[in-house]
N, C-alpha and C positions, 0 to 999 in steps of 0.2 A: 444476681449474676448466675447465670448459665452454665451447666457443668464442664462446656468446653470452652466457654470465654475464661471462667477462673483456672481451667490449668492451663492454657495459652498464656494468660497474666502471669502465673507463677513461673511458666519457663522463662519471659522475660525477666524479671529477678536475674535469673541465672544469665542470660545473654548480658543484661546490664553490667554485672559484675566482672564477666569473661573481660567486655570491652574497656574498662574502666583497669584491670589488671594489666591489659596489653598496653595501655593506654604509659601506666605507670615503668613497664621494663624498660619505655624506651626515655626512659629518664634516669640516668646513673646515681644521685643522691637518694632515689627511690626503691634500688635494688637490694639495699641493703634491710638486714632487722631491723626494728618491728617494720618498718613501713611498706615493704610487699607487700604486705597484707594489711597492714592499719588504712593506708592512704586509699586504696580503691574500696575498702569498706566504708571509709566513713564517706567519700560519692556515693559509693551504693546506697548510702543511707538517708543522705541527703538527697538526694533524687526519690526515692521512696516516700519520705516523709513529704517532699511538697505534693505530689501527685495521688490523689484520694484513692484513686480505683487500685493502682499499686500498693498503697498503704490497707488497702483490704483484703488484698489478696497476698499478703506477708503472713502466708503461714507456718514455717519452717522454726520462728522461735516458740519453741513448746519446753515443759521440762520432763516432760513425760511420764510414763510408769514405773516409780522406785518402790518396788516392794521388797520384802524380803529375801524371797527367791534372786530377785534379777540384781540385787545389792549383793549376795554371796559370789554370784556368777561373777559380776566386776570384780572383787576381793581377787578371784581364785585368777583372771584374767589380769590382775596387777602385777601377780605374783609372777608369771610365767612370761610377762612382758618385760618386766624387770632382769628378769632372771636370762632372760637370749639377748639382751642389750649388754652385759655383763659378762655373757659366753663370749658373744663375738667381739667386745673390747680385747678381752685375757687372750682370745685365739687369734686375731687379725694384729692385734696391737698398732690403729692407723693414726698417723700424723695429727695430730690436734692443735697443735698451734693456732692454723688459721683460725678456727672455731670459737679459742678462748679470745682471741685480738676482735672477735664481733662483740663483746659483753663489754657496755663505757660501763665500769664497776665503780669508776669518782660519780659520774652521773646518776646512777643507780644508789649509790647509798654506801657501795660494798661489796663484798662478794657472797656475804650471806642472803642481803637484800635484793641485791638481781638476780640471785637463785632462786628468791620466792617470788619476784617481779618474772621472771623469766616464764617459768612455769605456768603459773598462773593466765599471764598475757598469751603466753604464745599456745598454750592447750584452747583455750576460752577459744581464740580469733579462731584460727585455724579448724577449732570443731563449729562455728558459728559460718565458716564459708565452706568447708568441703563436706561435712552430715547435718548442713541448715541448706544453707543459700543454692548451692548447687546438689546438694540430693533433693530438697525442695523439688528444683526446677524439673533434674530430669526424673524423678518419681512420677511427680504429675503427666509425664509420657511415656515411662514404661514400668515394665514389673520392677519389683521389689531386687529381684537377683538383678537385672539388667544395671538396675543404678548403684548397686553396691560394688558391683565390679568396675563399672565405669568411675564412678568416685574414686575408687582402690587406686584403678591406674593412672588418674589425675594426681592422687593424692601423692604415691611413689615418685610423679614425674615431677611434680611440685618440689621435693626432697632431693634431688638427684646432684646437688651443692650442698646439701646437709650431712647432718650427722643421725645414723650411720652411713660412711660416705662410701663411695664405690657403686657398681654395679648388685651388689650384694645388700647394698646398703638401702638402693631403690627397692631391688625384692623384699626385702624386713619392713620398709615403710609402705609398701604394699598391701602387703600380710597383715600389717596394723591396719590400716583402711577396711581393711572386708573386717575384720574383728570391731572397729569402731560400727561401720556401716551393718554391721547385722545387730550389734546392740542398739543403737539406732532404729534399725528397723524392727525389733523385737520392742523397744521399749515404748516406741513413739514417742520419741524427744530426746532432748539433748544433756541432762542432768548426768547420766550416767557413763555416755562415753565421754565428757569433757573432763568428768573424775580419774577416769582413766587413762586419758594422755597429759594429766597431770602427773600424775605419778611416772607415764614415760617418761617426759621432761627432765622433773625431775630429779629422774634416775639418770638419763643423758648428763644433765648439768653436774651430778654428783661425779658421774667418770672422768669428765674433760678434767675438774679440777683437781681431780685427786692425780691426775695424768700430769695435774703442771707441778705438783709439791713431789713427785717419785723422782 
């Protein structure tokens, strides 16, 4: 495979996915959690897996470089991620209702259990399509800074119904994007910022419910 036939391959990943996502918002049972994102992944996947040339040119699942160095760096990035998720709960203080009404906690197990389900599922997917599938795609067409900022403002606009909600809320999930998308691009792979939006998570799921027991 030819150096411009395999990133042409690899941008479609990313076209695949785009169209399989639009495909799914205009179906209302689909708009909600996990399945935004589970449901046109697993097309995505299933279309990959049957088609050989596509299934070769899936290069986006990596776990990349954890060393010591760049393991301290996440640490020190958990910490100050956690910590402005926490600022701007204490200082915004915004509506959380709707938020905790998305978590089926009988389905899930409980409330402890869909907190580690939640975390878990929703960091993994979510750094599996916006620092795999779609930095994948538009990496193999531009620089390193081009796709981490384009990812960044996918990833905020993606968020723009989540939590932290608001206009303020897009700019923080933003901010997390280039912070995912440059460890990402520092690490080559995904081990380390998925660690990392775990811990977001996490941390999100810890405020909602501490916001429903106050």
């Amino acid at each position: 495979m030819t150096g411009r036939v395999s990133s042409d391959l690899r941008l479609l990943h990313g076209v695949i996915f785009v169209l399989l996502l639009g495909g799914a918002l205009l179906i209302p049972p689909l708009r909600r959690w996990p399945w935004i994102w589970l449901a046109p992944f697993i097309g995505y996947f299933v279309i990959v897996a049957g088609i050989p040339r596509l299934r070769q040119s899936m290069c986006w699942l990596r776990f990349g470089n954890v060393t010591l160095k760049w393991s301290l760096i996440t640490v020190v990035l958990m910490i100050l991620t956690s910590a402005a998720l926490v600022t701007f709960h204490l200082a915004v203080r915004p509506e959380v209702t709707e938020f905790r009404g998305a978590f089926p906690f009988e389905v899930m197990g409980g409330v402890v259990t869909a907190g580690i389900i939640f975390s878990l599922v929703n960091a993994t997917l979510e750094e599996w399509i916006f620092r795999g599938i779609l930095f994948d795609a538009l990496h193999s067409q531009w620089s390193g800074a081009v796709t981490v900022a384009a990812t960044s403002i996918l990833f905020g606009l993606g968020h723009s119904r989540g939590y932290p909600p608001g206009l303020l809320g897009v700019g923080l999930a933003m901010l997390f994007g280039v912070t995912t998308g440059m460890l990402r691009l520092w690490t080559g792979g995904l081990a380390l910022p998925i660690a990392l939006h775990i811990v977001a998570d996490a941390t999100i799921y810890s405020l909602l419910m501490q916001s429903d027991s106050a």
